[in-house]
ROROVO-579909 format. One record per residue (C-alpha): residue in one letter; chain; x, y, z. Coordinates in Angstrom, 2 decimals, padded with zeros to 5 digits. Layout:
 res chain       u       v       w
   A     A       X       Y       Z
...
This chain:
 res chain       u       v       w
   X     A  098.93 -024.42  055.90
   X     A  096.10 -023.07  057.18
   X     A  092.67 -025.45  058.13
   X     A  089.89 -024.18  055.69
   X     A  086.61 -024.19  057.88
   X     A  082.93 -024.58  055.76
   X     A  081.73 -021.19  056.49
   X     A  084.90 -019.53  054.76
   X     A  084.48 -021.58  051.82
   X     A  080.92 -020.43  051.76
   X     A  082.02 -016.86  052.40
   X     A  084.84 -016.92  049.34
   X     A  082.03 -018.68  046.92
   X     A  079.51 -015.57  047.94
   X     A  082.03 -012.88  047.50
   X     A  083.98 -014.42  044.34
   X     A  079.91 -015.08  042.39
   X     A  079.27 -011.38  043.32
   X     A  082.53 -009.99  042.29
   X     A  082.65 -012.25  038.89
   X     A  078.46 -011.31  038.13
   X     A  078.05 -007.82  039.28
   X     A  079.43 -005.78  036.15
   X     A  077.92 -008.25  033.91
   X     A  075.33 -006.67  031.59
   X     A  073.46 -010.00  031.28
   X     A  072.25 -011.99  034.16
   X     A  074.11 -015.38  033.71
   X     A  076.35 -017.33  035.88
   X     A  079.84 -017.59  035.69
   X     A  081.54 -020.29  034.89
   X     A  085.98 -021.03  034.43
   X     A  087.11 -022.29  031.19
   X     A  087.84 -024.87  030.91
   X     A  089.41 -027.39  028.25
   X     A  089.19 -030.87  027.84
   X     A  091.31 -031.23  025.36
   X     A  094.43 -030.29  027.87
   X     A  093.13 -030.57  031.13
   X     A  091.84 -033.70  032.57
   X     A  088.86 -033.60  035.19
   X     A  091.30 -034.20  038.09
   X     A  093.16 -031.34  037.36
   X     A  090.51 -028.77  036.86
   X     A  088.72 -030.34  040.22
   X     A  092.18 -030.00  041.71
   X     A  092.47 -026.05  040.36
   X     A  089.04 -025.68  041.63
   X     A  089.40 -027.25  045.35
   X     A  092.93 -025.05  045.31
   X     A  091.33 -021.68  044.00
   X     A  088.28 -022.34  047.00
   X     A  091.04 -023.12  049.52
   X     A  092.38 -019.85  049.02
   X     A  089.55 -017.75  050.63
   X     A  090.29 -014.68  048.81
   X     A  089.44 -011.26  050.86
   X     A  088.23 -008.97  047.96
   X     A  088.56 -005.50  049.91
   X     A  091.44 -003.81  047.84
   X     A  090.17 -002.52  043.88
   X     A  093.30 -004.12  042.35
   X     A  092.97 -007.21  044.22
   X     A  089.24 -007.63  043.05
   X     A  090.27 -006.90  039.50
   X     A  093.27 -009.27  039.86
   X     A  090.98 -012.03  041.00
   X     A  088.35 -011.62  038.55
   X     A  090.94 -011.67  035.73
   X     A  092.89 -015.14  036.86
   X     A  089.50 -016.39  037.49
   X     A  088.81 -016.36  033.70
   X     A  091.92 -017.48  033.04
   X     A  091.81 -020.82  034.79
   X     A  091.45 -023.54  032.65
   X     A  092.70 -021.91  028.92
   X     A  094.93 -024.54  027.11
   X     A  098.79 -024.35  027.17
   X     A  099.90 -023.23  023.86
   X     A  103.55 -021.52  022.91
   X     A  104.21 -018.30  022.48
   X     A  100.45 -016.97  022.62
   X     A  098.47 -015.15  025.01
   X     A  094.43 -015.57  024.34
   X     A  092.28 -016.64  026.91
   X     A  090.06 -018.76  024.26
   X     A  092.76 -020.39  021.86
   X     A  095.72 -020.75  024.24
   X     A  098.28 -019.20  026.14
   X     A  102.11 -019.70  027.50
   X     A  102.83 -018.74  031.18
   X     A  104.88 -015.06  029.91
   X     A  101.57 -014.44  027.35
   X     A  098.53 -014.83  030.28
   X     A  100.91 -012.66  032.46
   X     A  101.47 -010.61  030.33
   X     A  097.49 -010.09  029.59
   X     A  096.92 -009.94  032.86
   X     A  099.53 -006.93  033.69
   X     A  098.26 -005.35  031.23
   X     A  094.36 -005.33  031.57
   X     A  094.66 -005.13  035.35
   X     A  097.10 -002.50  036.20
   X     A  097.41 -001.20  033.00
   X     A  101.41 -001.99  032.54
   X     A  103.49 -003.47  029.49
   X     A  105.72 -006.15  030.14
   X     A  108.22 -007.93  028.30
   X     A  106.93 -011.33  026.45
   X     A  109.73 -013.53  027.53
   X     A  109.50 -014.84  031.24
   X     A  113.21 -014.14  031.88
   X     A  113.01 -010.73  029.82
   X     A  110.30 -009.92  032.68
   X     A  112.37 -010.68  035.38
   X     A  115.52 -008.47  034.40
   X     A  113.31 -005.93  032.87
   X     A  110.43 -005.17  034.76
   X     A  111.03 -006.71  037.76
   X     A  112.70 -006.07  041.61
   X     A  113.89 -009.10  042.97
   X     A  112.46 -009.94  046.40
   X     A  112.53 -012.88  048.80
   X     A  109.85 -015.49  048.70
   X     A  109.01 -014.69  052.45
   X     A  108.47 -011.02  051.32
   X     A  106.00 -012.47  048.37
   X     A  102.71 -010.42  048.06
   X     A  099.50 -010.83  045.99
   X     A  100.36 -009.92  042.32
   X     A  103.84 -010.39  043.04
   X     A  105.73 -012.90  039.98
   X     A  107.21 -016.15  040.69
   X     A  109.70 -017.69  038.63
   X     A  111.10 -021.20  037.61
   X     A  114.16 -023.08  036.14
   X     A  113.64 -025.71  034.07
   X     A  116.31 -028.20  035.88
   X     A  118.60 -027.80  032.89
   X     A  120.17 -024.83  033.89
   X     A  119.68 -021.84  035.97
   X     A  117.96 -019.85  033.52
   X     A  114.54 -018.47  034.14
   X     A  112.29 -020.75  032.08
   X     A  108.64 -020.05  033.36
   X     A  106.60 -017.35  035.33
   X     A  103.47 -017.28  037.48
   X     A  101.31 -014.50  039.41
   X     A  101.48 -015.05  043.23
   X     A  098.31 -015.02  045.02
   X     A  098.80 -015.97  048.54
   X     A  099.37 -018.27  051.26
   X     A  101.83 -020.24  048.80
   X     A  099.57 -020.38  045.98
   X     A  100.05 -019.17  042.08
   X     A  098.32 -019.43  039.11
   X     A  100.49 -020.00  035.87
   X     A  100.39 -021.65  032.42
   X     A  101.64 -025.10  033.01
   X     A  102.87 -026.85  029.33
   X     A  101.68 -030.02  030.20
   X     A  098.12 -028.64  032.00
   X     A  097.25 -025.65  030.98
   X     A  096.40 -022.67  033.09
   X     A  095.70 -023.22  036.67
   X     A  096.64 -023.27  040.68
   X     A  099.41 -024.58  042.21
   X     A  101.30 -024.35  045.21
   X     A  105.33 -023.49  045.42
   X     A  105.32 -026.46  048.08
   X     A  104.48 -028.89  045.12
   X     A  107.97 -031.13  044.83
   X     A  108.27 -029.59  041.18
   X     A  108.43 -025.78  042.06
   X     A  109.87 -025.96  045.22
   X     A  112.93 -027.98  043.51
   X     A  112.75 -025.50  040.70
   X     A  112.06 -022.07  042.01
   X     A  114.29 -019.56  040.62
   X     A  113.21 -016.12  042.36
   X     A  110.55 -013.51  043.08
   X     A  110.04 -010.35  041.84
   X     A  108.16 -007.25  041.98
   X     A  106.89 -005.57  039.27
   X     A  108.32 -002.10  039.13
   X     A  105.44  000.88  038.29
């Protein structure tokens, strides 16, 4: 991984408070949900420190609007089978939302449905911003849960047990469960 020097964590904060303010209509700062009903302060200082470490390059539209979107995200409680950034979400239900405000396309509800439906498979070396990454649950080889790629090994998802928020596919639990990859098709 990559050594994150000061100035570039400086640099992401400056870009990502000008990209997440500037088509505000009121002047007020932003700040993540969070919840502390499902997300202790460890994790959502871990999310944080993991969301800095990324020092995002916001030069691409769709990349900007992707950003923006998971930004908001970050922090919404885990709850089955919805997809609403203030009551709760599952990991198929914020990507879902996402898809669908950001680049404007419909997918299927069901992580797995996504996968065979909408999906391309590709190989996680070939893994791209936006791209999806996909889990097992360790009972079988079925495609239990879904996350949006971002880079550099990082993803954000809707973790049961945490909520929405960054992780890495290095992290013992992903990289023992990782399924597949897959981009979406237009």
């Amino acid at each position: 991984m990559a050594i994150v020097k000061p100035r570039h964590i400086i640099a992401l904060l400056l870009v990502l408070t000008l990209a997440t303010t500037s088509c505000r209509t009121k002047k007020e700062a932003y700040t993540p949900r969070t919840s502390t009903s499902s997300i202790s302060g460890d994790d959502r200082g871990n999310t944080n420190a993991k969301w800095k470490a990324l020092d995002i390059k916001l030069t691409r539209h769709d990349n900007k609007a992707l950003y923006r979107e998971l930004k908001e995200w970050l922090g919404t409680p885990y709850q089955y089978a919805k997809s609403d950034k203030g009551r709760g979400t599952d990991c198929s239900g914020m990507v879902m939302e996402v898809y669908k405000k950001v680049f404007d396309i419909k997918l299927e509800r069901n992580s797995a449905k996504i996968f065979e439906k909408n999906c391309k498979e590709i190989g996680r070396h070939r893994l791209k911003e936006a791209d999806l990454v996909f889990f097992n649950n360790g009972k079988s080889d079925r495609i239990t849960h879904v996350g949006i790629y971002l880079k550099d090994g990082y993803f954000v998802h809707a973790s049961s047990s945490r909520g929405v928020i960054v992780s890495h596919l290095t992290e013992k639990y992903y990289d023992t469960h990782f399924q597949c990859a897959g981009r979406v098709k237009h």
